[in-house]
FIKOLZA-1660 file (N, C-alpha, C; in steps of 0.1 Angstrom, whole numbers, plus 5000, padded with zeros to 4 digits):
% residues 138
   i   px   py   pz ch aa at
   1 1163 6021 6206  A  X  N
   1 1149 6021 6209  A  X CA
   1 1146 6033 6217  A  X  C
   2 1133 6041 6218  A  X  N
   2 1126 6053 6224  A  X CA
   2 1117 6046 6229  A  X  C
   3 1114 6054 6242  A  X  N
   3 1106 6052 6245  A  X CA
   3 1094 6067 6247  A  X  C
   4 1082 6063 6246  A  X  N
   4 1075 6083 6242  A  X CA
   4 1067 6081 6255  A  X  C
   5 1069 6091 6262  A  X  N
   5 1060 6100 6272  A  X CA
   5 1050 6108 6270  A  X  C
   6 1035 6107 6275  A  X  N
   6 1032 6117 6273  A  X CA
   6 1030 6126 6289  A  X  C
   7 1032 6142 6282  A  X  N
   7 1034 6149 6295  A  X CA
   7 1020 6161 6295  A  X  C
   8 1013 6162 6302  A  X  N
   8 1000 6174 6301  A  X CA
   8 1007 6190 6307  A  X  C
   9 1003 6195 6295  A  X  N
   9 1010 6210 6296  A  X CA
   9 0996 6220 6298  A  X  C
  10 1001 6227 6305  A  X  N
  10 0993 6237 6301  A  X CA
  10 0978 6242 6293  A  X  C
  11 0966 6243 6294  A  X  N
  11 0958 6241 6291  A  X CA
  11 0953 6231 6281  A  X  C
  12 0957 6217 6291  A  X  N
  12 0954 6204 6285  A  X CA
  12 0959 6198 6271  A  X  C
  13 0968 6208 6269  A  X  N
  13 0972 6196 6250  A  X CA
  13 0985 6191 6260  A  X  C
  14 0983 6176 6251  A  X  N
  14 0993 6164 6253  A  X CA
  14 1005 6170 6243  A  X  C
  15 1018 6164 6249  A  X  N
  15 1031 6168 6241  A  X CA
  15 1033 6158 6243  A  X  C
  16 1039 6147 6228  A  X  N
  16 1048 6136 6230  A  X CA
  16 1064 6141 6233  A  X  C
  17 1066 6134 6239  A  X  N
  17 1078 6136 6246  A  X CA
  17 1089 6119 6239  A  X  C
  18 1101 6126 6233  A  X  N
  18 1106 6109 6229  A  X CA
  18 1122 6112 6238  A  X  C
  19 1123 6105 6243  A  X  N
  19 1139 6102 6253  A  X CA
  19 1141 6089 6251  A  X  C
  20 1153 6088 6253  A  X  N
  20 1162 6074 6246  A  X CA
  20 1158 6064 6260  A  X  C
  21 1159 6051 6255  A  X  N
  21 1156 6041 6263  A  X CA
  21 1170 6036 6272  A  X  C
  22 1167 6036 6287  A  X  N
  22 1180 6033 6292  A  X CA
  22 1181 6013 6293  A  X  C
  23 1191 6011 6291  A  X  N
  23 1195 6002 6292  A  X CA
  23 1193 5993 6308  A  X  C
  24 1192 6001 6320  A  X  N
  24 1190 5993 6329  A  X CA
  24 1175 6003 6337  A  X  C
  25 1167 5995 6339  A  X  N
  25 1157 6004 6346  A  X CA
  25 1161 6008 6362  A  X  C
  26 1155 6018 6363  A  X  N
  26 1157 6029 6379  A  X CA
  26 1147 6019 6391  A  X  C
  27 1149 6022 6398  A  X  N
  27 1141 6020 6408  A  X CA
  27 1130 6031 6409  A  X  C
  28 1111 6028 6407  A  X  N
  28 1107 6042 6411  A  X CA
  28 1107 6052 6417  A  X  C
  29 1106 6066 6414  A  X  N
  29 1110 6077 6424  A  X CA
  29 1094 6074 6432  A  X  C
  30 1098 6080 6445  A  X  N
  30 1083 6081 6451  A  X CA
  30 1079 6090 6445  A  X  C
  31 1066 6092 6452  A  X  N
  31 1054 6102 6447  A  X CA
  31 1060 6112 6452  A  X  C
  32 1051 6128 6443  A  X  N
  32 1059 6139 6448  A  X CA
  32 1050 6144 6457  A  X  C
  33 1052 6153 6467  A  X  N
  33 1043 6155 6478  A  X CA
  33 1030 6163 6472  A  X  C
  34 1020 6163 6479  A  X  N
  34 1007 6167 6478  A  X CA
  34 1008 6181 6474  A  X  C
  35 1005 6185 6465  A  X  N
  35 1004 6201 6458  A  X CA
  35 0996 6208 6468  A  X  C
  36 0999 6222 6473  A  X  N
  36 0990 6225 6481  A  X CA
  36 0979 6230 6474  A  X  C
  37 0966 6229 6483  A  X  N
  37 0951 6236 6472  A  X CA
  37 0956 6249 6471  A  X  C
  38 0943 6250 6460  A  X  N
  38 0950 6263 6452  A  X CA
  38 0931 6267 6452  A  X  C
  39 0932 6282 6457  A  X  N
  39 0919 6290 6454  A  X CA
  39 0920 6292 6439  A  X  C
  40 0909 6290 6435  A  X  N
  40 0907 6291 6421  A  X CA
  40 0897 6306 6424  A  X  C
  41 0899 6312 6411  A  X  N
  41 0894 6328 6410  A  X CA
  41 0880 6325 6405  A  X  C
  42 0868 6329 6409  A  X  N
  42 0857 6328 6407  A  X CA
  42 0858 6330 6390  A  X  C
  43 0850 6325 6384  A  X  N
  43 0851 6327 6369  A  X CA
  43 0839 6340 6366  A  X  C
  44 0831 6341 6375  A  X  N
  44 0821 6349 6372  A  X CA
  44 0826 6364 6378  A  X  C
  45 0832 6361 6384  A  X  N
  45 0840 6376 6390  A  X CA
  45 0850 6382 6385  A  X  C
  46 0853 6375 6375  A  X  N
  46 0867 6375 6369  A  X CA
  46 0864 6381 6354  A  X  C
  47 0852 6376 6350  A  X  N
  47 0843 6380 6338  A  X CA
  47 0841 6394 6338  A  X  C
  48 0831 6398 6351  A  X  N
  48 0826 6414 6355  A  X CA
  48 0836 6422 6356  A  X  C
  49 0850 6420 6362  A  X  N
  49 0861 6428 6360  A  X CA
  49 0865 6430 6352  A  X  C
  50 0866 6419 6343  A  X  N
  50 0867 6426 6324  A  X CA
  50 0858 6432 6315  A  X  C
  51 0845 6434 6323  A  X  N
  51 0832 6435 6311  A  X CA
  51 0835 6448 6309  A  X  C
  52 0837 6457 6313  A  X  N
  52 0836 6468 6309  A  X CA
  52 0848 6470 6297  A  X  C
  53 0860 6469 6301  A  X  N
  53 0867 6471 6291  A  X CA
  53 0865 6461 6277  A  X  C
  54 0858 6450 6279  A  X  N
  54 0854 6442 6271  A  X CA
  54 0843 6444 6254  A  X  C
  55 0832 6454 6269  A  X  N
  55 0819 6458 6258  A  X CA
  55 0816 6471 6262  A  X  C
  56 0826 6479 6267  A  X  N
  56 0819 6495 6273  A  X CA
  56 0814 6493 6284  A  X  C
  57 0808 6507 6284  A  X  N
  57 0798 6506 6295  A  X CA
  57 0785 6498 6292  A  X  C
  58 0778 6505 6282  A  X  N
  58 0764 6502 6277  A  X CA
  58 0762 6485 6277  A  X  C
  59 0773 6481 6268  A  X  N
  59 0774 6468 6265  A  X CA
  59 0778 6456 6279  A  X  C
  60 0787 6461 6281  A  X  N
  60 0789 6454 6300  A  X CA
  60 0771 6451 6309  A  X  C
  61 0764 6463 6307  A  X  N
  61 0750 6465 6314  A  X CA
  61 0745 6457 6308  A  X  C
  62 0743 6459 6292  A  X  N
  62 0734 6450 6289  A  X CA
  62 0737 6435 6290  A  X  C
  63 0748 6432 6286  A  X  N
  63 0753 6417 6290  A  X CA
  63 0749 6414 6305  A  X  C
  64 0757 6419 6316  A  X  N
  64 0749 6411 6327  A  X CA
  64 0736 6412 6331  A  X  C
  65 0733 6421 6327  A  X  N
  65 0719 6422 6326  A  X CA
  65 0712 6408 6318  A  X  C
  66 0714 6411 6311  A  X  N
  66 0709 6394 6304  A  X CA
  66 0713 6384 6308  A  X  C
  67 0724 6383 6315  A  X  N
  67 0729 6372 6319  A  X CA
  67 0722 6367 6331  A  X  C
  68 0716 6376 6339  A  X  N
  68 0707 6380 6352  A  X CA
  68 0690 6373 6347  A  X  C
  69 0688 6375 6335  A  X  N
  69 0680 6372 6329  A  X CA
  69 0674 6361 6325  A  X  C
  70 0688 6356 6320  A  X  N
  70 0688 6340 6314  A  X CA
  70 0692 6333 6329  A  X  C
  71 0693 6336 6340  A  X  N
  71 0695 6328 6355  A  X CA
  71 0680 6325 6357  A  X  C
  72 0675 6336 6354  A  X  N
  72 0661 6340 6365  A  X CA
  72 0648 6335 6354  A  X  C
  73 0647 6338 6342  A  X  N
  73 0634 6334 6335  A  X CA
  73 0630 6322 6336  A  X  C
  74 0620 6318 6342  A  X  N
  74 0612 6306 6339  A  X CA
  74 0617 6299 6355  A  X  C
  75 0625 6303 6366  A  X  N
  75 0634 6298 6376  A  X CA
  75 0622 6306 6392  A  X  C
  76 0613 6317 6390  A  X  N
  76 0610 6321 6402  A  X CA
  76 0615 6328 6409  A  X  C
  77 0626 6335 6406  A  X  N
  77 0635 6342 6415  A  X CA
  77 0625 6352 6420  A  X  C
  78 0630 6356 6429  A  X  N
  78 0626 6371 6440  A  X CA
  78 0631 6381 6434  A  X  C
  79 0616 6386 6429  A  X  N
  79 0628 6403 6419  A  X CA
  79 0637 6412 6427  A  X  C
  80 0633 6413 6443  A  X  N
  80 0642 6419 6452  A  X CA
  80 0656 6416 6449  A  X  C
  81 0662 6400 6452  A  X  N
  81 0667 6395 6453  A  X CA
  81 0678 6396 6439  A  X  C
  82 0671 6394 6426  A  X  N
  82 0677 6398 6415  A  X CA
  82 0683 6411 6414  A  X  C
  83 0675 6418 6418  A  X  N
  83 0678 6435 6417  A  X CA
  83 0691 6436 6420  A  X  C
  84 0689 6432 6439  A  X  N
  84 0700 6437 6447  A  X CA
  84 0711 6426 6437  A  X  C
  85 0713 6420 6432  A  X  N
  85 0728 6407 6424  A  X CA
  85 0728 6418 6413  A  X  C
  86 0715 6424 6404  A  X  N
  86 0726 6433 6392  A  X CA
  86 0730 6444 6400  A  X  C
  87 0727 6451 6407  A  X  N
  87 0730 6464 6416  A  X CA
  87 0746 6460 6422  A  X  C
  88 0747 6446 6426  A  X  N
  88 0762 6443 6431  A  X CA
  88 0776 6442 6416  A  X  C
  89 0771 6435 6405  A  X  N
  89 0776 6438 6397  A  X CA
  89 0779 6445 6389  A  X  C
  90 0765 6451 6388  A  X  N
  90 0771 6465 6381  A  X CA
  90 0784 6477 6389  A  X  C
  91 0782 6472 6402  A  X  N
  91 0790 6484 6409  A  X CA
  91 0804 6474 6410  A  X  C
  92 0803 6461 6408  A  X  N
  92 0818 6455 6407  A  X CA
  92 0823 6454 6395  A  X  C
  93 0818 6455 6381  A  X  N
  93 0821 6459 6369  A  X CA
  93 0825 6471 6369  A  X  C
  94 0822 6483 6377  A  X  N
  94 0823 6494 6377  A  X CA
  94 0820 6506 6364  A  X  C
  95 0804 6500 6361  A  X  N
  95 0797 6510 6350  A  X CA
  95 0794 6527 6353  A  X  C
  96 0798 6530 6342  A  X  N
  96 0796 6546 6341  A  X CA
  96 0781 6546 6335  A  X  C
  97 0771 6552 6342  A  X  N
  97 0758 6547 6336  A  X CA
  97 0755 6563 6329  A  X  C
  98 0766 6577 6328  A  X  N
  98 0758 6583 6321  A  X CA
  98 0759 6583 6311  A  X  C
  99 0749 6591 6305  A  X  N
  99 0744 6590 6292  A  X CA
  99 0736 6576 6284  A  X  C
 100 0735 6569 6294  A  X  N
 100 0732 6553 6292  A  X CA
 100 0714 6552 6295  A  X  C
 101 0704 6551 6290  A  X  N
 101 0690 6546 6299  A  X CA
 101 0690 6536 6300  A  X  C
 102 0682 6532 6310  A  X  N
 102 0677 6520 6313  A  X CA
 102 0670 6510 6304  A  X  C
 103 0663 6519 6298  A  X  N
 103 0654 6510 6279  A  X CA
 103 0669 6510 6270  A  X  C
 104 0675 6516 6269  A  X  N
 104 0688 6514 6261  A  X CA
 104 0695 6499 6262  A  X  C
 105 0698 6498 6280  A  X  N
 105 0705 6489 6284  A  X CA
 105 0695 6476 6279  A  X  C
 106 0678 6476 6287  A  X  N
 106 0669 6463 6283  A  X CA
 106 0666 6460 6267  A  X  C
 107 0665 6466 6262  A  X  N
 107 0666 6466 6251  A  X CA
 107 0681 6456 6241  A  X  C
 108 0693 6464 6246  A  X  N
 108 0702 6457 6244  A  X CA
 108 0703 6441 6245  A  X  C
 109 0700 6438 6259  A  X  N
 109 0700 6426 6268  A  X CA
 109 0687 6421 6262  A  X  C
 110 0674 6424 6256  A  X  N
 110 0671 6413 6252  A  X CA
 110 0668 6412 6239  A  X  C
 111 0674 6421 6230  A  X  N
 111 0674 6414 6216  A  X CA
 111 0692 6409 6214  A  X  C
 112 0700 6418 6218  A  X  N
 112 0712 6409 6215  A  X CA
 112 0722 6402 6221  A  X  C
 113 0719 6407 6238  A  X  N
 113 0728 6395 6248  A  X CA
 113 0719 6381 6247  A  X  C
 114 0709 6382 6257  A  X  N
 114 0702 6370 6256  A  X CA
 114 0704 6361 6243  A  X  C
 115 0701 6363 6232  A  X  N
 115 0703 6353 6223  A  X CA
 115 0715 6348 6223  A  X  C
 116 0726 6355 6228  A  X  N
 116 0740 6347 6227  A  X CA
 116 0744 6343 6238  A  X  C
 117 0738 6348 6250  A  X  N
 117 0743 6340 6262  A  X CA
 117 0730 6324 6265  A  X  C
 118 0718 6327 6261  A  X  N
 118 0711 6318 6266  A  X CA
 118 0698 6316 6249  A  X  C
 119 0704 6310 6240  A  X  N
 119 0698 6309 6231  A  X CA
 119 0683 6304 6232  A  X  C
 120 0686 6294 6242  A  X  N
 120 0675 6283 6247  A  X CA
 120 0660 6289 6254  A  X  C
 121 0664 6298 6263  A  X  N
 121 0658 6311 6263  A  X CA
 121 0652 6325 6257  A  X  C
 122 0658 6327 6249  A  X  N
 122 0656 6341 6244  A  X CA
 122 0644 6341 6240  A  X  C
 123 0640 6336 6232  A  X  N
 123 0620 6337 6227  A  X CA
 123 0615 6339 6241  A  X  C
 124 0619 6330 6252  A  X  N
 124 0608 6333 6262  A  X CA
 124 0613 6346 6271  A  X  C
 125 0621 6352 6270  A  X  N
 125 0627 6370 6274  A  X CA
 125 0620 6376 6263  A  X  C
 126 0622 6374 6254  A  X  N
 126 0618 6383 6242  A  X CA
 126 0606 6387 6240  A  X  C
 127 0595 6372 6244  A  X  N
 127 0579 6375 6248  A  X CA
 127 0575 6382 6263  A  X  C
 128 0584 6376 6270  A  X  N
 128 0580 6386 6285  A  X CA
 128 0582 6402 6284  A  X  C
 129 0595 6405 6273  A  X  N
 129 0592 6420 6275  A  X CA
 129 0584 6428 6265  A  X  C
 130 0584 6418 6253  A  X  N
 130 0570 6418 6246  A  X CA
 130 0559 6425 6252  A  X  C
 131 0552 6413 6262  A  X  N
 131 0540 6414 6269  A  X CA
 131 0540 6424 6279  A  X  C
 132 0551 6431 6283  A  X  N
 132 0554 6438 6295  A  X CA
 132 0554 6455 6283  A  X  C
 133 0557 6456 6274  A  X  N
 133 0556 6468 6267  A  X CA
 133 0539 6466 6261  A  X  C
 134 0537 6458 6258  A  X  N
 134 0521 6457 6259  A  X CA
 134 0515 6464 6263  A  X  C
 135 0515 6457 6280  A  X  N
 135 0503 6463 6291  A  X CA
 135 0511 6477 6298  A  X  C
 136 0519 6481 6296  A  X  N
 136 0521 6492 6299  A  X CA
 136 0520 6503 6290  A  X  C
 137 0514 6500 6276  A  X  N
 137 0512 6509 6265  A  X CA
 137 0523 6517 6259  A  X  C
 138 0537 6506 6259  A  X  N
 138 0546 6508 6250  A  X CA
 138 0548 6502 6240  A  X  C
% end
């Protein structure tokens, strides 16, 4: 007779495990001591250091950029306050912004980041910069 184990590996898939059945049971081992905490790496920080090599420069900009986007639309943020968070990431992604405009990058970010980072959103980006080349006679 077997008896199966299961053991959690490595990004969550179960492994059965089959080892032969002993004929006299053990006494339980105790518990093993407390794992010490573990700083987990920011996921969003970890993202921005790869963006560039990820999508370029251009593409890196427009992505957080939209991603800045899809935080803030419909939310009230303080545009100061927005500014100064893309101004920190861009410079911790470490974008090469020549040859790059600024309508290049918005542009980017809201016909084809926004739709993939915040689907739920994007009509309502897509109307604000709409209405924002509107009244400014673009």
């Amino acid at each position: 007779m077997r008896r199966v184990w299961l053991r959690l590996v490595t990004g969550g898939a179960l492994i059965l495990q089959l080892a032969p059945a002993r004929s006299q049971l053990l006494p339980p081992a105790p518990p093993p001591p407390p794992a010490p905490a573990l700083e987990l790496a920011d996921p969003a920080a970890e993202e921005i250091n790869l963006c560039v090599p990820r999508f370029g420069n251009s593409g890196c900009a427009a992505r957080l950029y939209a991603g800045l986007l899809c935080a803030a639309v419909g939310e009230g943020a303080a545009p100061q306050e927005l500014q100064q968070r893309l101004e920190q990431q861009y410079a911790q992604a470490g974008i090469d912004f020549r040859g790059i405009s600024a309508s290049q990058i918005e542009a980017m970010a809201v016909k084809d980041e926004a739709p993939r980072l915040c689907p739920q959103k994007s009509r309502q980006i897509q109307e604000l910069f709409s209405s924002l080349a509107e009244a400014s006679g673009g």
